[in-house]
N, C-alpha and C positions, 0 to 999 in steps of 0.2 A: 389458565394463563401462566408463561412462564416468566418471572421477574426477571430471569437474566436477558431474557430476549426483549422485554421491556424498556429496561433502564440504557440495555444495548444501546436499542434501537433509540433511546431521547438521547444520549450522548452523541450518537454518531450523525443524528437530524441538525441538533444545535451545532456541531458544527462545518455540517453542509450547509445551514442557516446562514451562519457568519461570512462564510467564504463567497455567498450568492449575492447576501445583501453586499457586502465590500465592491461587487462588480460594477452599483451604482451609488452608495452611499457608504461613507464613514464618519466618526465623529470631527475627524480632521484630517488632513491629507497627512496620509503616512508619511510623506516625504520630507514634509516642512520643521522645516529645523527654528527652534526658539530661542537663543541661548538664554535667556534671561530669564527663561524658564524651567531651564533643565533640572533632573532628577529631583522635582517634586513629587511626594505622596498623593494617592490616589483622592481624588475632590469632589465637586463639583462641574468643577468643568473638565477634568482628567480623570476618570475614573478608573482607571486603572496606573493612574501617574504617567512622569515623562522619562525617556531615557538621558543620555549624557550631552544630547544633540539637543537634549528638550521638545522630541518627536513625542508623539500622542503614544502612549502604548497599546492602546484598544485600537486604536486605528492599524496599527504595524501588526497585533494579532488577528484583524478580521483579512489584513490582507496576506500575512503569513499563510494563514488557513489553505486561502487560494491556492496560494502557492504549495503548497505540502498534500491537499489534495490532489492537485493536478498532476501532478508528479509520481505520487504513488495510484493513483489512477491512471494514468498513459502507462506504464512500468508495468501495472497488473495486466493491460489491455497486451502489452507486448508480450508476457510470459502466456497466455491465454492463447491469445493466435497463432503463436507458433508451438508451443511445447504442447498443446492439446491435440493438437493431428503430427504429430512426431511421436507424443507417447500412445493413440489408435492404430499411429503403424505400424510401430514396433509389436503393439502387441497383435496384430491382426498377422505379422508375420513371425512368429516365436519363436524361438531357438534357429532363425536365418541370420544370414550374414550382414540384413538389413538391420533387426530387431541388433544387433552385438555392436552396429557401427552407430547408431543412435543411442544405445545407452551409452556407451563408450564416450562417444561426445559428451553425452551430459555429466558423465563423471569428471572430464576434464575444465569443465565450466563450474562443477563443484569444488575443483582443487581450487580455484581463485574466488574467495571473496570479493561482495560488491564494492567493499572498500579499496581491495590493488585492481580492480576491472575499472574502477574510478581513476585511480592515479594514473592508470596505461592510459586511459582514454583522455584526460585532462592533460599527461604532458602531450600528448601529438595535436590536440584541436583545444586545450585551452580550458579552464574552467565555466562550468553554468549549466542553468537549470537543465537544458536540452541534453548534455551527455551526462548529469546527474540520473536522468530519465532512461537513456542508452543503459549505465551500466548499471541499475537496478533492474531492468528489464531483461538486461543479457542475463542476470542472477534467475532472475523467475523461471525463466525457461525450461530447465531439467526440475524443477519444482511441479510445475503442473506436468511435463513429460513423464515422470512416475508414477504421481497422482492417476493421470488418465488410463496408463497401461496398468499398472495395478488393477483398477477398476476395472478395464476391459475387459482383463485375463480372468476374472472371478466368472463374470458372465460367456465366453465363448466356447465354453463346456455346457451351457444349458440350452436345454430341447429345443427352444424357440428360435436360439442362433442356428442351431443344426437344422430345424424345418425351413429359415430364411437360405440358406446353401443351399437344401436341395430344392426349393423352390429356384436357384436359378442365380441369385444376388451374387453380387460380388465382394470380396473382403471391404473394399472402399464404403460401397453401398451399405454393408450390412452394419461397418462403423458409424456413418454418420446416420442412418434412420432405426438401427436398435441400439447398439452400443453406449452412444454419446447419449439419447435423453436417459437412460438407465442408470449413469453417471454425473448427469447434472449435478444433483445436490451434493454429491462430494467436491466437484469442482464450484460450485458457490459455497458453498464453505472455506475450502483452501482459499479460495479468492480474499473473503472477507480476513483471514489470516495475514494474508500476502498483502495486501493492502494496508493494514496497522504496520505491521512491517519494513514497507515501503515508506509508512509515514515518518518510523524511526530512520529508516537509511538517511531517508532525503535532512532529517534534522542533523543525523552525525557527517555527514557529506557538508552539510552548508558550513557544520559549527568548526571544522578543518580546514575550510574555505575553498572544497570544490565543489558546491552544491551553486546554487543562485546566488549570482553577484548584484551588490548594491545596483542603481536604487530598487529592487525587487526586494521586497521581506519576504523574512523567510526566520521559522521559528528558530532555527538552531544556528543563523549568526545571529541572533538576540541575545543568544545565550552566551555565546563566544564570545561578544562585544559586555557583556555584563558580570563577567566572571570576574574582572578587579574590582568590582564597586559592590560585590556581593554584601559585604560590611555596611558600606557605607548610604548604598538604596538596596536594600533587600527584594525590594519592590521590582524590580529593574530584572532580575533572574526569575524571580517568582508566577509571574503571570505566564511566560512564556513556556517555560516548566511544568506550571498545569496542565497549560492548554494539550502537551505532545501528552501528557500523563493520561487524562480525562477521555482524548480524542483515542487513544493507544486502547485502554481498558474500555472503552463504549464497542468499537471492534471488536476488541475481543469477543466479550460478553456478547455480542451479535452473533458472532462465527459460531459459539458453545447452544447459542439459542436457536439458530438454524438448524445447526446439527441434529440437535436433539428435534425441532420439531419436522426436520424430513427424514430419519431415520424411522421405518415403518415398525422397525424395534421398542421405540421409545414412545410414538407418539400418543398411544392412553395413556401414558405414567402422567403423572402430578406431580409439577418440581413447585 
């Protein structure tokens, strides 16, 4: 067994756990403001304490969760459906003027970070979760586009693709029924990357204030919202902090534990 694929995999369950249960239960409604209760230590009845509003914090991170996965989940689901049959066909047609006009693109989609494909996209339609979701996705794209072609190009040299040709197939055909499952587990892996990833975009997007707007939680205006009271409730930055820390390294450590147990390289070793 490997520990890191382990502990991965219970960090990144607990909190698809939280984010599932939040859909029908929380300890109090995230939205409901106390003032008389505000920035209390964590208790009995606030176990994780209140913020400045006197909102439940446990409640605000099971619904952040929601929020932070959906977002880097729809975002990976976009750079996936598109940049994985854009990087097959590039590589299915190599050194063409298709394969130059596709990477080419993704290079230009490289020059802009998620964070100005966010500002582009938030002054013309506005800030929130949905074009949070756009321009993390638009970033994915050339991400899995190279991952895929890469891949491909390793295999379209080997016997088996050359027997699928002259059997008759066509480049399309022989991408998606040899090429893609032969490259699976590179692209679940990137995934699992792109996804922690995503989880941080969407936290540094919200904590800037164009990620998910009020009353939606969202981990990274927790943070933004708790950054003057760091002093004064520690508590208040802290939980929310873990939560991107904990959920960030659980992925990881997933991605490094997939890796290692679908690489045919690795998979007798002992970690």
């Amino acid at each position: 067994m490997r520990p890191a694929l382990i502990l991965g995999a219970v960090l990144s369950l607990t909190a698809l756990a939280a984010a599932l249960v939040s859909l029908v239960w929380t300890p109090w409604d995230p939205t409901a403001m106390t003032i008389s209760a505000r920035l209390q230590g964590p208790s009995a009845a606030h176990w994780a304490g209140t913020d400045h509003f006197g909102r439940d914090i446990l409640s605000m991170l099971m619904a952040g969760a929601r929020t932070s996965l959906a977002v880097a989940l729809v975002a990976v689901g976009i750079g996936v459906g598109l940049g994985v049959p854009l990087g097959l066909t590039a590589a299915a047609h190599r050194g063409s003027w298709l394969d130059e006009l596709i990477m080419r693109g993704n290079d230009l989609i490289f020059a802009f970070p998620a964070l100005v494909i966010a500002i582009l996209i938030t002054a013309t339609f506005g800030p929130s979760a949905t074009n949070a979701i756009l321009a993390i996705g638009i970033f994915n794209i050339p991400v899995f586009a190279r991952v895929a072609r890469a891949g491909a190009l390793s295999l379209w040299t080997l016997d088996f693709i050359r027997a699928a040709r002259v059997a008759g197939k066509g480049r399309a055909r022989i991408s998606a029924e040899h090429i893609l499952p032969n490259i699976a587990n590179l692209l679940i892996v990137q995934g699992t990357i792109q996804f922690s990833l995503g989880i941080l975009a969407e936290a540094g997007l919200s904590y800037v204030g164009l990620g998910a707007q009020p009353p939606t939680a969202s981990w990274g205006r927790m943070l933004a919202e708790a950054q003057t009271m760091v002093t004064l409730a520690p508590h208040v930055a802290l939980f929310p902090g873990l939560a991107i820390v904990f959920t960030v390294l659980g992925l990881n450590l997933l991605g490094d534990g997939l890796r290692d147990a679908l690489d045919p390289r690795l998979r007798g070793r002992v970690t």
